[in-house]
Every structure is written in structure tokens, then in C-alpha cells.
N, C-alpha and C positions, 0 to 999 in steps of 0.2 A: 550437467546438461541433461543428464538421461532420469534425473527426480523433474526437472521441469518438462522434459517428453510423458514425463508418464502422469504429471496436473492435469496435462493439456488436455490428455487421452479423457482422462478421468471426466472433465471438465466437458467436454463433448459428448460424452454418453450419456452423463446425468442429462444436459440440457437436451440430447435426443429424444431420452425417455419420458420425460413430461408432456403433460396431456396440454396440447396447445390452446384449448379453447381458456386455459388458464393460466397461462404464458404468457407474456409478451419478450416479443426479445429488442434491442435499440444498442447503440452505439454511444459513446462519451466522446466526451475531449474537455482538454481547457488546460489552464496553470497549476505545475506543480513547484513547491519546495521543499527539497530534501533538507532536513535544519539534523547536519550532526551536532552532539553533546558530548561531553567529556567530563569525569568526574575521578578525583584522586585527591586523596589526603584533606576533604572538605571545600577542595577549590574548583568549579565549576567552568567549563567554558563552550560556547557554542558557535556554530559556524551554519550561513547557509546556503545551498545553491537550486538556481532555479532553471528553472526548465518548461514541460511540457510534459502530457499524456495523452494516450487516446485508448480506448480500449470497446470490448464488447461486454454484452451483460444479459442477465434474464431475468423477468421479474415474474419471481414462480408467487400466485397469492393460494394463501392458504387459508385466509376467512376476511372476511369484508375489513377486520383492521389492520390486519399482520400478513406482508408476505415477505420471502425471501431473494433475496438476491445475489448470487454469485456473478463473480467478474473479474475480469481478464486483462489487466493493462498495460504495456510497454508506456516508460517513464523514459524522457532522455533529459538527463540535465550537463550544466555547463556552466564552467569556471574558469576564466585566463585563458579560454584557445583550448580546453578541452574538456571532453564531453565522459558524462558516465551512463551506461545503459542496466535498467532494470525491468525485470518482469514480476508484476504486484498484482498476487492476488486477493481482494479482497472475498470475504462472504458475509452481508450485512443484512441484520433484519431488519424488516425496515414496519415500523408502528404509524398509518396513517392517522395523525391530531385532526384533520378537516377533509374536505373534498382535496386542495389543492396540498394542503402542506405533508411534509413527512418528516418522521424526527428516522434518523438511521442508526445503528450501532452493531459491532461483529466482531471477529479475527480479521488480521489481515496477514498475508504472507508475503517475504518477498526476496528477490534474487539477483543476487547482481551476475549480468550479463557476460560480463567477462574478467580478464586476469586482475585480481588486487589484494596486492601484498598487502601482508599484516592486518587484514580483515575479513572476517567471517562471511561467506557469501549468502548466508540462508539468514533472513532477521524472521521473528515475527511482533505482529504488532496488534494493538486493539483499537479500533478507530469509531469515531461517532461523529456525527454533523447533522446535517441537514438537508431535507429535497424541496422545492416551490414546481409546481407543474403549471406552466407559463401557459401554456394549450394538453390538448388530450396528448399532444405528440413529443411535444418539445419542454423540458424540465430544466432550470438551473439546480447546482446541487454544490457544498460547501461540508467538506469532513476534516479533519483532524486525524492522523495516528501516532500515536505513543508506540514509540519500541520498545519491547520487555526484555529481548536478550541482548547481552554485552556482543559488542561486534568485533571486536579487538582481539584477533587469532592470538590467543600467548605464547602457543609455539612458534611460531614467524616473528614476534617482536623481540628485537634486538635492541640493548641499550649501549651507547658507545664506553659508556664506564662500568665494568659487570660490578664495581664495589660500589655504585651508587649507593645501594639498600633498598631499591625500588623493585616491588614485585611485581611482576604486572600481572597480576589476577589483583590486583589494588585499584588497576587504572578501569574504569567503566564506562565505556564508550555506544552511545544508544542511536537508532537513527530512528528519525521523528518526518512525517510528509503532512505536508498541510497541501487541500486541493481544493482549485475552485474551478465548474467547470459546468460547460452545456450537453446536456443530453439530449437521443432522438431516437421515439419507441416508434420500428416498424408496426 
């Protein structure tokens, strides 16, 4: 918790320290999918659960095509009667193609909220999609992220047969978010 107090901090100073006449700041929301993966011995399998986000953002422009955007999301999703909380940070640059379109691409980071066995709490990911600016104010926007690190704590994971032969730094476990969602630049 005290790596994610101290994004937050980080996160607020940077967006303090910009010069607003080239800022904007706005608010998201919309559908998330958390899609885990799993991969061992060649055999592939994935799972997905869905949810929701909402979060804050800044859209710092640094030349009439290229600006950045940092941002800050609480993810809840839910499965069977229960729910998993994450905080996702992404920082995307985002390449305006036209007046209205924008292609996006970054890091993304991200945290699960609370206690989960046998899984890594810190992922990071790399994400790309897209933004449609529906008004000057209001944007629909659609990304993709691939996760790069294995999630799967190997010291927490227990096999109930230790002479399986299964190592599990074998097993590779990725968490992947796909979003789709409306945005709104103060």
C-alpha cells in the first residue's frame, strides 16, 4: 500500500506542476475486462472477469500532434458473488491521426487492492487502443493491455503432490485488461 501512497503523491505533483494553459484534466469511466492467462508445458488457457472503472487523467500536449497522458484508475471486477479491486495506472501517449481521432500507446501499471494468495500484486503492462473526441468535452476511448510479468508468486504456490515434477516458475500466468469507456475534459 505505501508503493501505491507514494504513485498517488508522485502523480499529484507532476499534475500540479504543469502549466495549465496546456493541460487539460477530465475524468473516465466505462467496461473493464480483466482476461487472466495461463501457460505451462505448451498448454494455454484463459479466463475472464468483468467489471468496471472510473478514474482521473491529464492530458499534458506537448506539440500540436503528441501529448501525454497520465492516469489513475480504480478497476472493480466480479465473478460468482465476488469482487476483485485494482488500482491501474496507466501513462499513454497519445499521437493525434485527425482533429477528432487519436491512436494511444504506454506502460501501464497495476495493483491489486487487496489480500491474494499466490499472486503477485504489482503487474506491469503495455497498452494501445484508441480515442474518438465525440465533442470538445466528451471522448469515447477503447485500449487493450498485454501483461509482461508472470503473476503467479512461486513462493506461495503449493502443489498438493511435491513429486509431481512440476516447477512452477514453468507455470506463466499474465493478466491482460481490455477497456471500453467514456471520457470528460473539464
Amino acid at each position: 500500500m505505501k508503493k501505491v501512497s507514494i504513485l498517488a503523491v508522485l502523480f499529484v505533483s507532476l499534475v500540479m506542476s504543469l502549466n495549465a494553459q496546456d493541460t487539460k484534466f477530465g475524468a473516465t469511466a466505462g467496461y473493464n475486462s480483466l482476461i487472466a492467462s495461463v501457460k505451462f508445458d505448451g498448454i494455454s488457457a484463459s479466463d475472464n472477469v468483468s467489471g468496471f472503472y472510473v478514474g482521473v487523467f491529464a492530458d499534458i500536449k506537448t506539440s500540436e500532434k503528441f501529448h501525454i497522458q497520465p492516469e489513475v484508475q480504480y478497476v472493480n471486477s466480479r465473478q460468482d458473488g465476488e469482487s476483485g479491486n485494482s488500482l491501474v495506472i496507466p501513462l499513454m501517449g497519445k499521437f493525434n491521426v485527425s482533429e477528432q481521432f487519436s491512436l494511444l500507446f504506454g506502460p501501464q501499471l497495476d495493483f491489486i487492492l487487496e489480500e491474494s494468495d499466490g499472486v503477485k500484486k504489482t503487474g506491469i503492462g503495455l497498452s494501445a487502443g484508441m480515442s474518438y473526441d465525440i465533442t470538445n468535452k466528451v471522448f469515447a476511448s477503447a485500449r487493450y493491455s498485454l501483461g509482461l510479468n508472470n503473476r503467479l508468486d512461486d513462493d506461495a504456490f503449493v502443489f498438493p503432490d511435491e513429486d509431481s515434477g512440476i516447477d512452477p516458475s514453468d507455470i506463466k500466468t499474465k493478466f491482460n485488461f481490455l477497456q471500453i469507456g467514456l471520457g470528460f475534459r473539464f
